[in-house]
MARGU-201697 format. One record per residue (C-alpha): residue number from 0; x, y, z. Coordinates in steps of 0.02 Angstrom, whole numbers, plus 50000, padded with zeros to 5 digits. Example, Ala and Ser with C-alpha at 12.3 -4.5 7.8 and 13.67 -1.06 7.14 Angstrom:
2
- n_x_y_z
- 0_50615_49775_50390;
- 1_50684_49947_50357;
end
This chain:
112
- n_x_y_z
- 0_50000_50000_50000;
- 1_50040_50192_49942;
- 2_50070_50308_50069;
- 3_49978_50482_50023;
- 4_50104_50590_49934;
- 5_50214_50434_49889;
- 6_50195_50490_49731;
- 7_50282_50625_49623;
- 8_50197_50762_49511;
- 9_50200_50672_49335;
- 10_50182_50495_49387;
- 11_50079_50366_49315;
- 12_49974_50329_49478;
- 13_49953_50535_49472;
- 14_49906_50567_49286;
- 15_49763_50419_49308;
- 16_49689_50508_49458;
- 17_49682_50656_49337;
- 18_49605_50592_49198;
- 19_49477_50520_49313;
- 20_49437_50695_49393;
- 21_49418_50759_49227;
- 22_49308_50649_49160;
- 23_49183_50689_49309;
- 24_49022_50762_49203;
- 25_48979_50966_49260;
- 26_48846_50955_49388;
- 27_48877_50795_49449;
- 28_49007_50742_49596;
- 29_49101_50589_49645;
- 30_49185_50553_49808;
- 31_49400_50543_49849;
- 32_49361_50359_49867;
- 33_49281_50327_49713;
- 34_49413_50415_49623;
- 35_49534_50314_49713;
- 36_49423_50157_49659;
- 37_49421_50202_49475;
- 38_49601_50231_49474;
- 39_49638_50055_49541;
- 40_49680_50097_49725;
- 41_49622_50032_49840;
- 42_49590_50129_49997;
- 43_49662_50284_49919;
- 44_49562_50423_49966;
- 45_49699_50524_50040;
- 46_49786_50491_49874;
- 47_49670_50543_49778;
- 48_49654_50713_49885;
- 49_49839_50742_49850;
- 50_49819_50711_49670;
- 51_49714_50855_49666;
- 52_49839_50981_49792;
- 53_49964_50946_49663;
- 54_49890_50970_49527;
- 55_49947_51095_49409;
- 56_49865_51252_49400;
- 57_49871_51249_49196;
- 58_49749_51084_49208;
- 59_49625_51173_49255;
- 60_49544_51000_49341;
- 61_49376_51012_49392;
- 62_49445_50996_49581;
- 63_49267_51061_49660;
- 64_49180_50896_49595;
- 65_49277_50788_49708;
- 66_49207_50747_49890;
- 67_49201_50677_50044;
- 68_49128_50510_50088;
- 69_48915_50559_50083;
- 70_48954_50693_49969;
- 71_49028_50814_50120;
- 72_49128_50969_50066;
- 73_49303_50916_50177;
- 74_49346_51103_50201;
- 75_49316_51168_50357;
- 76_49153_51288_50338;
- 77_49224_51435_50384;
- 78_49367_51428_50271;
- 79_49374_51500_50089;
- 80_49407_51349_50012;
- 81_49216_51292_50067;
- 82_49162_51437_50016;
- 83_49214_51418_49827;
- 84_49194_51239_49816;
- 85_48998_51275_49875;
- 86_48992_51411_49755;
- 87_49067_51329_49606;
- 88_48931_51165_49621;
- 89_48772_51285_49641;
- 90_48817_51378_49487;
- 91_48830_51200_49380;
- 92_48656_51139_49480;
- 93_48700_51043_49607;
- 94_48610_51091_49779;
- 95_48735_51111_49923;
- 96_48646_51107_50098;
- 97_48751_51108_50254;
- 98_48913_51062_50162;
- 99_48831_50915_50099;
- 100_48775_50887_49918;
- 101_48623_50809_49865;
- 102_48623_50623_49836;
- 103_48591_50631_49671;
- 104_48720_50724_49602;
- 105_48834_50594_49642;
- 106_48899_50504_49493;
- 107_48970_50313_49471;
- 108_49099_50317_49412;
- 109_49113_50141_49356;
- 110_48964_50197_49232;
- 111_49080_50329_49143;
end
């Protein structure tokens, strides 16, 4: 098993994480662990969040569309990062209440 960060910008494991996040449709979600699922890790959640810190800014990855397990924004609510993830899912549909998004908007992956 893959420690979180293990990895190095450019790296195989890395670039499939990407391609995965940017595959995820506009106003629809998915969660770190299904990323991490569809990537072939498994268990890699945190990986999958550091897949998207490292990212680079050029890729312009669809970062906001990646959740927490039950659809949960991970950001603490206070912080800006909430803030603009929240913002950037109500202005492609998808209905944020309490940091949590709406069932339904959550996408299989497996089916893309």
């Amino acid at each position: 098993m893959r420690c979180a960060g293990s990895e190095r910008p450019g790296s195989p494991v890395l670039q499939t994480i990407w391609d995965i996040v940017a595959m995820i449709p506009k106003g629809q979600v998915a969660t770190y662990g299904s990323v991490a699922r569809a990537a072939g890790l498994a268990r890699g959640a945190r990986q999958a969040g550091y897949a998207l810190r490292v990212a680079p800014p050029g890729m312009h990855l669809p970062w906001h569309r990646v959740l927490g397990a039950g659809g949960r924004i991970v950001f603490p609510k206070s912080s800006r990062q909430h803030r603009e993830q929240a913002r950037r899912l109500r202005s492609e549909g998808v209905l944020v209440r309490n940091g949590r998004v709406d069932p339904a908007a959550i996408v299989s992956l497996e089916a893309l």
